[in-house]
Biotite code that builds the C-alpha atoms (Angstrom):
import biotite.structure as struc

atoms = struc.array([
    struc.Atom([0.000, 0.000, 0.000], chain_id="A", res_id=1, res_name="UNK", atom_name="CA", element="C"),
    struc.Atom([1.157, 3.671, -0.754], chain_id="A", res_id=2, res_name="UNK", atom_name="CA", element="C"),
    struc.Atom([1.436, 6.371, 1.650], chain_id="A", res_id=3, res_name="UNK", atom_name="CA", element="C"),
    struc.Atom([1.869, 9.848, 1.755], chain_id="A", res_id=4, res_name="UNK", atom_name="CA", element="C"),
    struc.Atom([5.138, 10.559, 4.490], chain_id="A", res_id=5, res_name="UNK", atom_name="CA", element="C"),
    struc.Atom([5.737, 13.439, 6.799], chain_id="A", res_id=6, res_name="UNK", atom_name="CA", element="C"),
    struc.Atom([8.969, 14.116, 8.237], chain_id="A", res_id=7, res_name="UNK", atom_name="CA", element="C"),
    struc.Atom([8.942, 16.144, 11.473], chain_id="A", res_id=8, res_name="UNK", atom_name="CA", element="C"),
    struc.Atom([12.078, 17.311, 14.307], chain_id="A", res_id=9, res_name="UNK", atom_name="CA", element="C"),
    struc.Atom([10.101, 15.742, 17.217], chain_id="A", res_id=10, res_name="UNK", atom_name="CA", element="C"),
    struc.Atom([8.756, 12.407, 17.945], chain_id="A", res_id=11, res_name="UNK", atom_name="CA", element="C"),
    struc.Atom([6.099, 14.293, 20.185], chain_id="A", res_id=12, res_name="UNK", atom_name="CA", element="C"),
    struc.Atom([5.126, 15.743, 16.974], chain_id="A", res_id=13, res_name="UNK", atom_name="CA", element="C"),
    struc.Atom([5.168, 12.985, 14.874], chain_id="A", res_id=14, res_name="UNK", atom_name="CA", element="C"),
    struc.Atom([2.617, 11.226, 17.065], chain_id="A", res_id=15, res_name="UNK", atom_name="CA", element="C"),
    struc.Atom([-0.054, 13.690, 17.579], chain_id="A", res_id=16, res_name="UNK", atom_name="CA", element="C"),
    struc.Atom([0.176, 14.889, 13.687], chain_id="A", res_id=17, res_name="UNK", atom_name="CA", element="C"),
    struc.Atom([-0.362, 10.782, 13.429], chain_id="A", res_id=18, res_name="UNK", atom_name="CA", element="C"),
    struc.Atom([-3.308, 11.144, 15.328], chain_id="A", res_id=19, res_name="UNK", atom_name="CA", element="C"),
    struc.Atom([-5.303, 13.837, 12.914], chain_id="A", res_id=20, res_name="UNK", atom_name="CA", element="C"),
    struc.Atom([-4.247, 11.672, 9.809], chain_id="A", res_id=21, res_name="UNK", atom_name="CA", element="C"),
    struc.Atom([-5.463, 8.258, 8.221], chain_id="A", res_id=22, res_name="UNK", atom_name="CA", element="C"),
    struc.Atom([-3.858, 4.775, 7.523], chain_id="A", res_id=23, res_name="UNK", atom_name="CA", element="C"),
    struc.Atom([-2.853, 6.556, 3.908], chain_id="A", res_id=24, res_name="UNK", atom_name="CA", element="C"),
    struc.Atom([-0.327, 8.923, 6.022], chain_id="A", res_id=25, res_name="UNK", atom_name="CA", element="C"),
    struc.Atom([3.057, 7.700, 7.839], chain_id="A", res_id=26, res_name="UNK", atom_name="CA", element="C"),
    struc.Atom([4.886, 10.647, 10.413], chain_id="A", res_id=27, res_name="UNK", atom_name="CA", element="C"),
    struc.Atom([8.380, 9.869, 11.120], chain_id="A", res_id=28, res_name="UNK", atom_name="CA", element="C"),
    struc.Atom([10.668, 12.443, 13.266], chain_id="A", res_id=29, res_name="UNK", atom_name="CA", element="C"),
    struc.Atom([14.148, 12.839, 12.310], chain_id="A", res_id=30, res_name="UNK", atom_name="CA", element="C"),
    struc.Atom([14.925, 13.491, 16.282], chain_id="A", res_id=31, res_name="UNK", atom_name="CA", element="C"),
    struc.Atom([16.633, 16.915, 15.821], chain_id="A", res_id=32, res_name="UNK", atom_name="CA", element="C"),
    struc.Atom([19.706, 17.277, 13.687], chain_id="A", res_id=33, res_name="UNK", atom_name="CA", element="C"),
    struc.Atom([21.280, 15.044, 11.742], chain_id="A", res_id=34, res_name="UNK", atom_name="CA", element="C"),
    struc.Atom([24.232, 16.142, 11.076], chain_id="A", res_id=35, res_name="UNK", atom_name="CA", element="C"),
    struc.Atom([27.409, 17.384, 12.880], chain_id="A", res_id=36, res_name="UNK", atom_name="CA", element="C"),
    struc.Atom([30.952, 19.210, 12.262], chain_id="A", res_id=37, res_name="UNK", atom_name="CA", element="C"),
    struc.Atom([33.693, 16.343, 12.906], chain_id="A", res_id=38, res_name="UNK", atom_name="CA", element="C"),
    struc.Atom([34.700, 15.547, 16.041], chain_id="A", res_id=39, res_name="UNK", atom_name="CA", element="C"),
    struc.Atom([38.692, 15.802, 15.720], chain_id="A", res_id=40, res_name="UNK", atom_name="CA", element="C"),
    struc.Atom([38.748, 18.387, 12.444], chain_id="A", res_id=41, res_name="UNK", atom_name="CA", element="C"),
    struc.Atom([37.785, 22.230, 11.795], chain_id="A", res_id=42, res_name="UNK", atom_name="CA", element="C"),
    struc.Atom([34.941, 20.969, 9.485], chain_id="A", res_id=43, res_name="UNK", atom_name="CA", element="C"),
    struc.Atom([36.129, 23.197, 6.862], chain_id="A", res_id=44, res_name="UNK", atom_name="CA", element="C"),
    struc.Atom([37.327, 22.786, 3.422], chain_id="A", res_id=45, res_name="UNK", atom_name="CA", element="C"),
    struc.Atom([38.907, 24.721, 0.757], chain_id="A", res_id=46, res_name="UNK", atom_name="CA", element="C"),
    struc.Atom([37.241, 24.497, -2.495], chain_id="A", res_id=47, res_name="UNK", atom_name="CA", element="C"),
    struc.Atom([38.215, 26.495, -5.429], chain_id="A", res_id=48, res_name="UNK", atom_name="CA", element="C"),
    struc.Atom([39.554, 28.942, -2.935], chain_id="A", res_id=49, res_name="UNK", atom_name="CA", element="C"),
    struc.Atom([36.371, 29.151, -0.912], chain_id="A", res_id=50, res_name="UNK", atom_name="CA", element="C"),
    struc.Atom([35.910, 27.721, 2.323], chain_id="A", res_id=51, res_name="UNK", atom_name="CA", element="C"),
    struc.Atom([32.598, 25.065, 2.649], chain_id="A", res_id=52, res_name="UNK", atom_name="CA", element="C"),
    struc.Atom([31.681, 23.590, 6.009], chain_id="A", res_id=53, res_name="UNK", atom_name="CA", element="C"),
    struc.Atom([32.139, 20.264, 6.511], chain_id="A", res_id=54, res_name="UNK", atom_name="CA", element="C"),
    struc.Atom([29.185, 17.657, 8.110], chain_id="A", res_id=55, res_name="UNK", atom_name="CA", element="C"),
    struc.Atom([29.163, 14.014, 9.064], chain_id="A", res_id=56, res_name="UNK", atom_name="CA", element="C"),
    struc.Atom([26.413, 12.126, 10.378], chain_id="A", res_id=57, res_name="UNK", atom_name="CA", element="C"),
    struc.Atom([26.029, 12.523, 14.076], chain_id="A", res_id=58, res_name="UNK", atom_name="CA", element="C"),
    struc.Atom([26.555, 8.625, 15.379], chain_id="A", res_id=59, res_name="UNK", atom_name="CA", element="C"),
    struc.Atom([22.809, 8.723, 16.673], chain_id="A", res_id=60, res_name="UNK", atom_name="CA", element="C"),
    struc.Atom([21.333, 9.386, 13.445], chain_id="A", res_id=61, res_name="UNK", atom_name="CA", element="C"),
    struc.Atom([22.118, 6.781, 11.710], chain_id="A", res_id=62, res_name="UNK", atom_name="CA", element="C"),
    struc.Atom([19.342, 4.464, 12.651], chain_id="A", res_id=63, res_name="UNK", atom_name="CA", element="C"),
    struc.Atom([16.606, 7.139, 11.915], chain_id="A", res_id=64, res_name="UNK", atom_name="CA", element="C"),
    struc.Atom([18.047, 8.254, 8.779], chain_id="A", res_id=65, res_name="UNK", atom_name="CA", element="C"),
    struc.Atom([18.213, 4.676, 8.019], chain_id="A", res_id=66, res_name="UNK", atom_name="CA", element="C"),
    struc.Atom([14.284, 4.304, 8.481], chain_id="A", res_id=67, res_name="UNK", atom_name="CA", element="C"),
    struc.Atom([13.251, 7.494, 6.909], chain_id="A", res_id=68, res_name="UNK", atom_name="CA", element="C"),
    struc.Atom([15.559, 5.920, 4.191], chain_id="A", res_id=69, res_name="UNK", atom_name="CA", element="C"),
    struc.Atom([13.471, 3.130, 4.376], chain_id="A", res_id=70, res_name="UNK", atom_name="CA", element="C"),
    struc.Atom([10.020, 4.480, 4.423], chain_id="A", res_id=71, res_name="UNK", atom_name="CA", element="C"),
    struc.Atom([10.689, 7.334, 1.983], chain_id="A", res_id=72, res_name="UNK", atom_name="CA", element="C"),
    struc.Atom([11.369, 4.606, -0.869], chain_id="A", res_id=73, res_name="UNK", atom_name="CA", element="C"),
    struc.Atom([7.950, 3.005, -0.250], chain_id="A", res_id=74, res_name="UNK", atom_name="CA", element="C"),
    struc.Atom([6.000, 6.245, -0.096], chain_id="A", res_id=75, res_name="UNK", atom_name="CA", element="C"),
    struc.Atom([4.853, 8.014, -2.548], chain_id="A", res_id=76, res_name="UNK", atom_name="CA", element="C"),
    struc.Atom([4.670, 11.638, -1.656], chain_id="A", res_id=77, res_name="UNK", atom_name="CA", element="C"),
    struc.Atom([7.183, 12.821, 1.169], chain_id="A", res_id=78, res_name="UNK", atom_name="CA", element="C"),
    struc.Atom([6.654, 16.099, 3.063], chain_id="A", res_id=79, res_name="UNK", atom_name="CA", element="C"),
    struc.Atom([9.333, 17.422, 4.859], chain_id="A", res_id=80, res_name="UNK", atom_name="CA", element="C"),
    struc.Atom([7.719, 19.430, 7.671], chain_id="A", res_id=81, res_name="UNK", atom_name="CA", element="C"),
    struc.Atom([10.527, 20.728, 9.910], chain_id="A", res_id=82, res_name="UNK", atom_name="CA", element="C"),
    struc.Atom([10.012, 24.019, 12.493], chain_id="A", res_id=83, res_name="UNK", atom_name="CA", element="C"),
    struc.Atom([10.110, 27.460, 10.581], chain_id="A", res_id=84, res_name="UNK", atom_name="CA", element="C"),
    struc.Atom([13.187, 28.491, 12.004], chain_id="A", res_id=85, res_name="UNK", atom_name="CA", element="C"),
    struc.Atom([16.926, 28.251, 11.197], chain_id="A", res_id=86, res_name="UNK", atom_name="CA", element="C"),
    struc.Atom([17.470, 25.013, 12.735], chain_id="A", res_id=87, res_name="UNK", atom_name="CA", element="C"),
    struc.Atom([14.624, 23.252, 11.211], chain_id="A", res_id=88, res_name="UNK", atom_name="CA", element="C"),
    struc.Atom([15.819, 24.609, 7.846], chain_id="A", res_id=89, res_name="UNK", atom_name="CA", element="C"),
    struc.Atom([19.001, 23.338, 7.856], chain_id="A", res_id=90, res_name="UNK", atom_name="CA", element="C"),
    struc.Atom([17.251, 19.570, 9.097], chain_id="A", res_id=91, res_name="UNK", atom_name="CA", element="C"),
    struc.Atom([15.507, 19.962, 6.310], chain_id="A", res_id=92, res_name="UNK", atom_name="CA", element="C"),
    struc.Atom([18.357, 20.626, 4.017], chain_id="A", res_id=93, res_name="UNK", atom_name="CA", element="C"),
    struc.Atom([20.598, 18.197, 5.492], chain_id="A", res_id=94, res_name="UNK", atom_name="CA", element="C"),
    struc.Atom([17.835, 15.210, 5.309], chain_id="A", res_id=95, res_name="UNK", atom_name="CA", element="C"),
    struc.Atom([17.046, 16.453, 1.857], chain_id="A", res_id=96, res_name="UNK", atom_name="CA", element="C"),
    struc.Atom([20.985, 16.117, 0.847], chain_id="A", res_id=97, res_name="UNK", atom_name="CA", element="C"),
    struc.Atom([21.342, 12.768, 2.647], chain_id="A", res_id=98, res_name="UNK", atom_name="CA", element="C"),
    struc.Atom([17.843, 11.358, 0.735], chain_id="A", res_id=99, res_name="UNK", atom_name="CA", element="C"),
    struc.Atom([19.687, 12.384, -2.414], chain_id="A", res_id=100, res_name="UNK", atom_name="CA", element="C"),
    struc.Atom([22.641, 9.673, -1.786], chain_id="A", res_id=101, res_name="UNK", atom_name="CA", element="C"),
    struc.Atom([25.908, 10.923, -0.421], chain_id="A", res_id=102, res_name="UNK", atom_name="CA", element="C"),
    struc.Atom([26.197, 14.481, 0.082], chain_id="A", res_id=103, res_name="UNK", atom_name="CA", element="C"),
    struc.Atom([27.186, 14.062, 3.764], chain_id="A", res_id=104, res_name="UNK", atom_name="CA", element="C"),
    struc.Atom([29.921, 11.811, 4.705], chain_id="A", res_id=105, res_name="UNK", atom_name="CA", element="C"),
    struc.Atom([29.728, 9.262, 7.574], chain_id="A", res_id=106, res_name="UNK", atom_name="CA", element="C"),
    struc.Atom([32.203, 9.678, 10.699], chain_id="A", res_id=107, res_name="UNK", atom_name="CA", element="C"),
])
């Protein structure tokens, strides 16, 4: 069966948008960020003489990127409904990049 997927920060969230939705509708919450600057570097690299921040997978993530991974192939719209702030535009980003197969690196 298809479903339509929403990706929230907060499991909190996650549930009671659940609750307002039917069985055609899956919430999953990405838990916060996702990503991190590396533990033991600057996180910064020089490209073409400009400097780009660096970001690996924070070690918790993994598992919940791994299931919105997993649910995101079997659905068949995805929303990506993250807090209108700074923060949740950058989850956003980063889950977007990381959905699109190797834009972040793993630590």
């Amino acid at each position: 069966m298809s479903f339509k997927l929403i990706i929230v920060e907060s499991p909190e969230k996650a549930k009671l948008i659940g609750t307002f939705l039917d069985s055609s509708w899956k919430t999953i919450a990405s838990k916060g960020s996702i990503v991190d600057l590396p533990p033991k570097e600057y996180g910064l690299s020089k490209v073409d003489n400009k400097f780009h921040a660096v970001y690996v997978l924070n070690e918790n993530s993994k598992k919940i990127i791994a299931e919105i991974k997993e649910l995101a192939s079997q659905a068949s719209e995805i929303y990506i409904a993250t807090d209108a702030d700074r923060e949740g535009e950058k989850i956003a980003q980063d889950i977007v990049n990381e959905k699109q197969d190797g834009l972040l690196t793993e630590s």
